[in-house]
C-alpha positions as CSV (number, residue, x, y, z in Angstrom):
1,X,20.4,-4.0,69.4
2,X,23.1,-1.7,69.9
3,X,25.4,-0.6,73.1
4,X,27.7,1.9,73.6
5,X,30.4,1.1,76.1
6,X,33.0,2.6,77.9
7,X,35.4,0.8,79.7
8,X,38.4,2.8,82.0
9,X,40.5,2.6,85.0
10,X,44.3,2.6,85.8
11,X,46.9,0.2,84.0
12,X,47.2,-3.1,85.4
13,X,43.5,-3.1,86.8
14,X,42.2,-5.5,83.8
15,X,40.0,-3.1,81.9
16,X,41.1,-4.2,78.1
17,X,40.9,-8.4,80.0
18,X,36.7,-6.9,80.4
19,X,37.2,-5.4,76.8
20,X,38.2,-8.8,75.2
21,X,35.6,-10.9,76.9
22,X,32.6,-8.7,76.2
23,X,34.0,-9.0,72.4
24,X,34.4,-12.6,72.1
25,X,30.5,-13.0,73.8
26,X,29.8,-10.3,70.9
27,X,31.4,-12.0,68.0
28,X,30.1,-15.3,69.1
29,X,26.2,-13.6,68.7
30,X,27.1,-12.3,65.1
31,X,27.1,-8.8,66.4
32,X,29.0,-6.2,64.8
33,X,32.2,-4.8,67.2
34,X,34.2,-1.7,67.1
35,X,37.0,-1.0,69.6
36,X,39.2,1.9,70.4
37,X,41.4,1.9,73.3
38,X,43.5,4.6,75.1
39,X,46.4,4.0,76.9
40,X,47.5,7.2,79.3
41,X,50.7,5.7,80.4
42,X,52.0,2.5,78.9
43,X,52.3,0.9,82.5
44,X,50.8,0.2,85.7
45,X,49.3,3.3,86.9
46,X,48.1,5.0,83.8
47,X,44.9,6.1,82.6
48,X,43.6,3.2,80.4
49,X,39.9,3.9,78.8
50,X,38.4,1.7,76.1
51,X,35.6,2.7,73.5
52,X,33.6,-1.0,72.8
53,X,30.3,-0.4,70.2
54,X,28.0,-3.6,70.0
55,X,25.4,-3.5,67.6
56,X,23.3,-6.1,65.3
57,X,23.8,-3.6,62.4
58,X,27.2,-2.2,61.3
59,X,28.9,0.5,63.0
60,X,30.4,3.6,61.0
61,X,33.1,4.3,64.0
62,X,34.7,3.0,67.0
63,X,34.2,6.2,68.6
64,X,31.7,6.7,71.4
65,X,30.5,10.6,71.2
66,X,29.6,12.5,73.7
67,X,26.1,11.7,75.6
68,X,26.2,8.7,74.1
69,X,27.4,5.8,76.2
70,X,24.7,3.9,77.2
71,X,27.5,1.7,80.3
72,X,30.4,3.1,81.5
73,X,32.1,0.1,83.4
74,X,34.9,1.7,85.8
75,X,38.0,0.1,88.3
76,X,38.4,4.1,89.8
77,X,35.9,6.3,90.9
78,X,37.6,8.9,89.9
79,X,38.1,7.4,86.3
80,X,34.2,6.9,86.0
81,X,33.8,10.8,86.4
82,X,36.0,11.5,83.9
83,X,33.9,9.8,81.3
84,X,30.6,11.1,82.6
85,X,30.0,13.9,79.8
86,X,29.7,10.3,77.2
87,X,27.4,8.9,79.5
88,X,23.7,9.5,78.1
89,X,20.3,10.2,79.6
90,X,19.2,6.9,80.7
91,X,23.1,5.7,81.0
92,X,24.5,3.3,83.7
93,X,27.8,3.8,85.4
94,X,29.1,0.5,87.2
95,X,32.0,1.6,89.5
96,X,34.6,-0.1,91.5
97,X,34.2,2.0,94.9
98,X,38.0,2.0,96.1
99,X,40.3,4.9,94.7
100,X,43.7,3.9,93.0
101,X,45.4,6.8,94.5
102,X,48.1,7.5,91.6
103,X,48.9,11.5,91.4
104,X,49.6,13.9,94.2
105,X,46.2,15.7,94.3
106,X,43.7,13.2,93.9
107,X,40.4,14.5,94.7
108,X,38.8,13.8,98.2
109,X,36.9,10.3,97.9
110,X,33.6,11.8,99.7
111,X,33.4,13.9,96.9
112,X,33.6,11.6,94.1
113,X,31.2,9.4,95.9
114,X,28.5,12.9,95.9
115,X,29.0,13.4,92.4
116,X,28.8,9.8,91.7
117,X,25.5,9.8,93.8
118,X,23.8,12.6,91.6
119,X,24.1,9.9,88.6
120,X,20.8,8.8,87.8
121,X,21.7,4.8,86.8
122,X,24.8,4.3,89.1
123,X,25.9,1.0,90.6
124,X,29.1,1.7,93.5
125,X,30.4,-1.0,95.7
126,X,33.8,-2.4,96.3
127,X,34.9,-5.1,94.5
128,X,38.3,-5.7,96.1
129,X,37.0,-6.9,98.9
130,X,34.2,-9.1,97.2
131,X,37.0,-10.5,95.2
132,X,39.6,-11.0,98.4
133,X,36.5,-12.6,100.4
134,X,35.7,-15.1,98.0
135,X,39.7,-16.4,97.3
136,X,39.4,-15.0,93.4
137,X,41.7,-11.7,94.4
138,X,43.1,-11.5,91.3
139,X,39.4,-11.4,89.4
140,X,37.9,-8.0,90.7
141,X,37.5,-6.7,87.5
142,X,35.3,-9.6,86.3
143,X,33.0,-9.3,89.2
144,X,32.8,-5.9,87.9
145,X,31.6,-7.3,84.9
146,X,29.5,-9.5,86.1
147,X,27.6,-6.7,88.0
148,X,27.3,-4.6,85.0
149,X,26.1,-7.9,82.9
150,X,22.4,-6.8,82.7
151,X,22.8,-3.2,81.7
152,X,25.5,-4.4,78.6
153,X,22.2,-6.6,77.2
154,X,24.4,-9.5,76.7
155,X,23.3,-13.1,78.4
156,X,25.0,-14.1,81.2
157,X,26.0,-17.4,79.5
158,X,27.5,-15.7,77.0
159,X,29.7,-14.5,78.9
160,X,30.8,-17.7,81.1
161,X,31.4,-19.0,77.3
162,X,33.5,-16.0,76.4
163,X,35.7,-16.4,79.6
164,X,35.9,-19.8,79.2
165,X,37.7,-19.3,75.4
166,X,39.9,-16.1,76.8
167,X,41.3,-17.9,79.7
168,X,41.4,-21.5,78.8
169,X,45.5,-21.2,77.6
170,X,45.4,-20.4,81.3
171,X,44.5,-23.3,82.6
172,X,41.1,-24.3,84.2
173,X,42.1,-22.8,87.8
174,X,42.1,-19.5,85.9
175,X,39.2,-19.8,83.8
176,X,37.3,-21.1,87.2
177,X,38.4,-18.5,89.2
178,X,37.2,-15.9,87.4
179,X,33.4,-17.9,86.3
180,X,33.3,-17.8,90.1
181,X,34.3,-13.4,89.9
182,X,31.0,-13.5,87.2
183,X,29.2,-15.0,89.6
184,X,29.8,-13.0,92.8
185,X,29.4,-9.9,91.0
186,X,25.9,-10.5,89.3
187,X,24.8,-11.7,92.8
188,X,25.7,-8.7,94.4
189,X,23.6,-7.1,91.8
190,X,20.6,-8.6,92.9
């Protein structure tokens, strides 16, 4: 077994929150984890972009090469094309489908959504409004991760388990809200 993920978005959206619970459902199987994250602008608004390598054998480095990732899990459109050149062959891009419009000339939305469209494996649909519909508006990026649950290869209750043990200092509100974000977005990829 072995999965190449990458992980990216804006600050604040809670890609390293999807990075920690896809590790903790890793460690928990025995799998072998590297990590290497990247942190554009240390606050809200910057380009954040995590390398995460699952495997059942050890891994050499914590970087993913190019034409390599076999998931690339994104909160931005527009943050999912930069990271296309890593995405392999047979590769799966889950995107959020709202833009975080952050700089000046952000590119025209239709045209992300084209080149998103010429993607072989590509999952688009907007999660902040699953997330607002169903009272867990604070969890879109775990329906996110719940949509992209089958193409990571790891069991779905491995991944209730791993939220339950990274939000329970949170309170059960917390870890609830976001068992019921897992959920919504592995039923919305059915």
């Amino acid at each position: 077994m072995k999965t190449d993920i990458i992980l990216c978005g804006v600050g604040g959206q809670g890609i390293l929150s999807i990075a920690t619970i896809i590790g903790e459902a890793a460690m928990n199987e025995n799998l072998y984890i590297k990590q290497a994250e990247v942190h554009g602008m240390s606050q809200r608004g910057g380009d954040v972009q995590s390398n995460l390598r699952i495997s059942s054998s050890p891994i050499a480095s914590d970087l993913i090469a190019r034409g390599q990732a076999d998931v690339i899990i994104s909160m931005e459109p527009m943050e999912a094309l930069r990271y296309l050149p890593f995405l392999s062959e047979e590769g799966w891009i889950i995107t959020a489908s709202n833009p975080f419009v952050n700089i000046p000339n952000y590119p025209d939305i239709q045209r992300i959504m084209d080149d998103l469209k010429k993607v072989k494996n590509v999952v688009v649909f907007d999660i902040d409004k699953l997330a607002k519909d169903n009272g867990v508006p604070r969890s879109a990026n775990v329906i996110l991760l719940g949509a992209a649950q089958r193409a990571l290869g790891i069991e779905y209750e491995k991944l209730e388990n791993a939220i339950r043990r990274v939000f329970a200092r949170k309170g059960d509100a917390v870890v609830e809200a976001n068992i019921k974000a897992l959920a919504i977005g592995k039923e919305a990829q059915s």
